[in-house]
N, C-alpha and C positions, 0 to 999 in steps of 0.2 A: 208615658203620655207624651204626645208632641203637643207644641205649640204652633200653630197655624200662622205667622205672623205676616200675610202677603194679602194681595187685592182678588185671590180665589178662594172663596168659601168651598170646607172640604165635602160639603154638601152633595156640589157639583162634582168633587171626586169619582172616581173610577175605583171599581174594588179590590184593581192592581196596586193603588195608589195608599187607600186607607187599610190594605193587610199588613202594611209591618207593624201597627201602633194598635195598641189593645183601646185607646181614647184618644182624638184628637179634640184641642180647644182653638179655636178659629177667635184670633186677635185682628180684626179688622189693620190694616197697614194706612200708616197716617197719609194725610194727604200734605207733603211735605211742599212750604213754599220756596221755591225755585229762585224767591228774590234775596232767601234767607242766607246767612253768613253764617261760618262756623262754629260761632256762637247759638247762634240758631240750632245747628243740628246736634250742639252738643246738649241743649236743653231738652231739645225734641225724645235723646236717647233715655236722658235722664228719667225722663214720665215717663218710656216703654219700658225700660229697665225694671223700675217701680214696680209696674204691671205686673211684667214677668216673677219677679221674684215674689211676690205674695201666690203664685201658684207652687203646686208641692208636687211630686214625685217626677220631673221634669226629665224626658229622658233628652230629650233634643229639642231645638226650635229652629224649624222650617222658615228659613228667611229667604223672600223673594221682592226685590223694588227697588227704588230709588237708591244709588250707589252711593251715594255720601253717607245716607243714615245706613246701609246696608253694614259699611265699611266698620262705622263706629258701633254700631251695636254686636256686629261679630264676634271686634274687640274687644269688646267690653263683657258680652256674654263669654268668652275664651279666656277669661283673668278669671272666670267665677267656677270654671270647667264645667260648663253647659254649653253640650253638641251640640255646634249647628250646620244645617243641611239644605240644600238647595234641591231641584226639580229637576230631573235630568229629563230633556221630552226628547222626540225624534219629529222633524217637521217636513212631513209632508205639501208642498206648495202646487199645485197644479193654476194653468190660466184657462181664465176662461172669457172669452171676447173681451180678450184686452186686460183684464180684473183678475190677479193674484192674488187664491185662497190659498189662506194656508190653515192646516191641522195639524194638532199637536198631540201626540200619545205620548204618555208617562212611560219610563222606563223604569227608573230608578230614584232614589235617594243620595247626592252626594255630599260627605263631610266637605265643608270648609277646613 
């Protein structure tokens, strides 16, 4: 099972995306505040941590956001030996009258 823990619902996945994982659980990614101190994101981890570990058969957790909380939860899931993985996309960017889209397709899964 993965855990989804980022601001993309696997809903919205591609079926490139959701074939490696026989179940994915979509952990909504907090909205971390920006004015908070280290103390802050070390509570913040704490409640996700919480989270995560009352779920069972955990093969990995898909962490994608905010680099402070990203930083400490990695660590913190890596003392407990639960894999975590990031989004590897390929970004296509074309312009168009002046206006930079960009698209992203899923490649991969990468270990932290």
């Amino acid at each position: 099972m993965l855990i989804n823990l980022s601001n993309h619902p696997s809903a919205a996945w591609t079926l490139e995306q959701k074939a490696e994982y026989k179940e994915i659980i979509d952990l909504p990614f907090p909205q971390v505040d920006p004015e908070g101190d280290e103390g802050y994101i070390d509570s913040l981890v704490n409640e996700y941590l919480q989270k995560i570990e009352q779920i069972s058969n955990i093969e990995a957790v898909h962490i994608m956001g905010e680099f402070n909380f990203c930083y400490k939860m990695i660590n913190e899931l890596k003392k407990k030996n639960i894999k975590c993985v990031a989004s590897c996309t390929k970004r296509d960017t074309v312009e168009e009258n002046g206006v930079k889209i960009s698209k992203f397709k899923f490649v991969r899964f990468r270990e932290y």
